[in-house]
C-alpha positions as CSV (number, residue, x, y, z in Angstrom):
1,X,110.6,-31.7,171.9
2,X,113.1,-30.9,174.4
3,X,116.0,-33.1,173.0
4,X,115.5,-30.9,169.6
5,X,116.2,-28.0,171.7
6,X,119.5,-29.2,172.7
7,X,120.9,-30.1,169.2
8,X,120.3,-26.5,167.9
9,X,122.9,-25.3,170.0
10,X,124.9,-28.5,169.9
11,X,125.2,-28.2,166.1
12,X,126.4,-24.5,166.0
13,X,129.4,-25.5,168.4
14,X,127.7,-23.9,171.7
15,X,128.2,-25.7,174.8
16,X,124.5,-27.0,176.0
17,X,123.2,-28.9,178.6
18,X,119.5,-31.4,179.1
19,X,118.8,-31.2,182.7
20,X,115.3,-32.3,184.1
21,X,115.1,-30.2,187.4
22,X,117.0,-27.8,189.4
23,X,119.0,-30.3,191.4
24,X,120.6,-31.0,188.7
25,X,123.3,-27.6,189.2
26,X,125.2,-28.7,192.2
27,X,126.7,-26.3,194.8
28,X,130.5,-27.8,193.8
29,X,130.1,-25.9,190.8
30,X,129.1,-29.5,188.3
31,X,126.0,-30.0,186.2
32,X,124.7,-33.7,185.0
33,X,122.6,-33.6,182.5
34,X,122.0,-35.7,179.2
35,X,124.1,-35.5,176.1
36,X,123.1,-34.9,172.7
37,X,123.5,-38.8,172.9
38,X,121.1,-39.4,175.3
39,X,124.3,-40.0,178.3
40,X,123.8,-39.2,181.1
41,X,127.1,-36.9,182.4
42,X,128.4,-35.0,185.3
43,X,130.8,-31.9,184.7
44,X,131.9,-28.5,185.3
45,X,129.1,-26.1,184.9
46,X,130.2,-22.1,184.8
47,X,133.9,-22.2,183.7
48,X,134.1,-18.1,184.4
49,X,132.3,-18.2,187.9
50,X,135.1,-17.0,189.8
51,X,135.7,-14.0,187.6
52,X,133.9,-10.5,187.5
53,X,132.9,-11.6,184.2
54,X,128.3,-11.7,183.7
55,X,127.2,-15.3,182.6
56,X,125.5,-15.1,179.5
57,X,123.4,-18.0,178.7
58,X,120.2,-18.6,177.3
59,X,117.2,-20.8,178.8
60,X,114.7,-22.8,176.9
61,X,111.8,-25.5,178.0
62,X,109.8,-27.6,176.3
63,X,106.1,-27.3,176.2
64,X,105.0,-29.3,178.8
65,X,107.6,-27.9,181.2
66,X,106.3,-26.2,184.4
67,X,107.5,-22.5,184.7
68,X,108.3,-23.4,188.2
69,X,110.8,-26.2,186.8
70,X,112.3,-23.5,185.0
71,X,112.7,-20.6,187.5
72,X,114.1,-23.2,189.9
73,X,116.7,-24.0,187.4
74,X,117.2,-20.1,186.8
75,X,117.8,-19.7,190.9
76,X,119.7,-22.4,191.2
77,X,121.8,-20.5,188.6
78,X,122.2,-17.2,190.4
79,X,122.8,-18.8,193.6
80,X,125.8,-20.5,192.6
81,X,127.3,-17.6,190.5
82,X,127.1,-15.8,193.7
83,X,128.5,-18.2,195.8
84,X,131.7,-18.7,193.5
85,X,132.2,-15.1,193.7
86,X,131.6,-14.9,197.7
87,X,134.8,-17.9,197.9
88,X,137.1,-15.4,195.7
């Protein structure tokens, strides 16, 4: 299920995030989304936006997750990388 996919990068030390829909990755540069605890948490999201630097990151859904969920997610993504790098 979904919260096993965010303990296999929580337990080798790589910074994760459970979100439930695109809205989620906020324009001001913050995620929420749920901890490995099951809290619920707003912080920073992309802590290299403003550099030249690519964002590597990897995307994974459950099962029952609608592809649209996730390429909402995914544009929600590149809209804010490239909106951090217009305010440079």
């Amino acid at each position: 299920n979904t919260a096993h996919l965010l303990e296999i990068p929580h337990m080798a030390g790589i910074r994760s995030f459970h979100i439930n829909r695109a809205e989620c990755i906020s324009a001001d540069n913050t995620i929420t989304h749920r901890t490995i605890d099951g809290e619920i948490v707003t912080e920073p999201f992309l802590l290299n936006a403003d550099s030249e630097k690519d964002v590597i990151m990897g995307v994974t859904s459950g099962a029952s997750t609608p592809d649209a969920a996730v390429q909402d997610a995914l544009g929600q993504i590149f809209l804010l990388k490239k909106t951090v790098a217009a305010l440079k």
